[in-house]
C-alpha positions as CSV (number, residue, x, y, z in Angstrom):
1,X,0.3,14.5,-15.1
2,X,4.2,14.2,-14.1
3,X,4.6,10.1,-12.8
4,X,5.8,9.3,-9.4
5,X,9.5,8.7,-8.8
6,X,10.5,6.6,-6.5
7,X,13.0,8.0,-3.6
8,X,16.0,5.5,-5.0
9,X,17.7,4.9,-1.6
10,X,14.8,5.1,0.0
11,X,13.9,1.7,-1.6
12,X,17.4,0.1,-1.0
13,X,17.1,0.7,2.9
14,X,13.7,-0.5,3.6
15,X,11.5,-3.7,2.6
16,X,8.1,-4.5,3.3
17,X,7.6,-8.1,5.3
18,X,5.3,-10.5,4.2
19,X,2.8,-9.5,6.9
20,X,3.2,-5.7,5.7
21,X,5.7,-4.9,8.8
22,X,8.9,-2.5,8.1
23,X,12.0,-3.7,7.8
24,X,15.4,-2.4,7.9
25,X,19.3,-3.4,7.9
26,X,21.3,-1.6,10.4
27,X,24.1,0.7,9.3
28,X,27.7,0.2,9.8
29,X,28.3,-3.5,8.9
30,X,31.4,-3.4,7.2
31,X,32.9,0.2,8.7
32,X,35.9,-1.2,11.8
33,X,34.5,-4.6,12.0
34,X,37.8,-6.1,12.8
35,X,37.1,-4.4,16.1
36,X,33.7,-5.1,16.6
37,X,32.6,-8.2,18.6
38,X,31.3,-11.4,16.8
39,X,28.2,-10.4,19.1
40,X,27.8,-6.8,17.9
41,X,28.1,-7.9,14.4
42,X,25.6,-10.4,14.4
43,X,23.5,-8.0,15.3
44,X,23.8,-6.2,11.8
45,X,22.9,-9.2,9.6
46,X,19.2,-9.3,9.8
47,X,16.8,-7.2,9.3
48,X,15.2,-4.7,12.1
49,X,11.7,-4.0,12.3
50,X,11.0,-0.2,12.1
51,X,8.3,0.5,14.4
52,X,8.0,4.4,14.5
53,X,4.9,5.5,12.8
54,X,6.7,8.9,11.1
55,X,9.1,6.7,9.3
56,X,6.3,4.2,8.0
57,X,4.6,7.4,6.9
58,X,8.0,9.1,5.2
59,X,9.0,6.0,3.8
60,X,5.5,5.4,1.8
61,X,5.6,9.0,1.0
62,X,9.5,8.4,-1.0
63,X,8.8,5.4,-2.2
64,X,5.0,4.6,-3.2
65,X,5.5,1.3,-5.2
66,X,7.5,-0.7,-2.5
67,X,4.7,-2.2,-1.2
């Protein structure tokens, strides 16, 4: 039996909370930010809870041993 390989970027994008919640950084932080707002880049540096049960589902399919 073959092991399970873990979906690489899959497991850069998204971490697992404490309380077992999904989180991910938005995209585009450092693409034009001298044009962006301080406002609208704030807004990239934390991280986002992903609340769509399809990506939950993908993203424990990708990556099985992120939890």
């Amino acid at each position: 039996m073959p092991k399970i390989k873990t979906h690489k970027s899959t497991a850069k994008r998204f971490r697992y909370s404490s309380t077992g919640k999904l989180m991910r950084m938005r995209q585009g932080k450092g693409h034009l930010r001298r044009k962006k707002s301080p406002s609208v880049k704030a807004t990239y540096s934390y991280a986002h809870v992903t609340e769509s049960a399809g990506a939950r589902r993908r993203v424990k399919r990708l990556a099985p041993t992120l939890e």
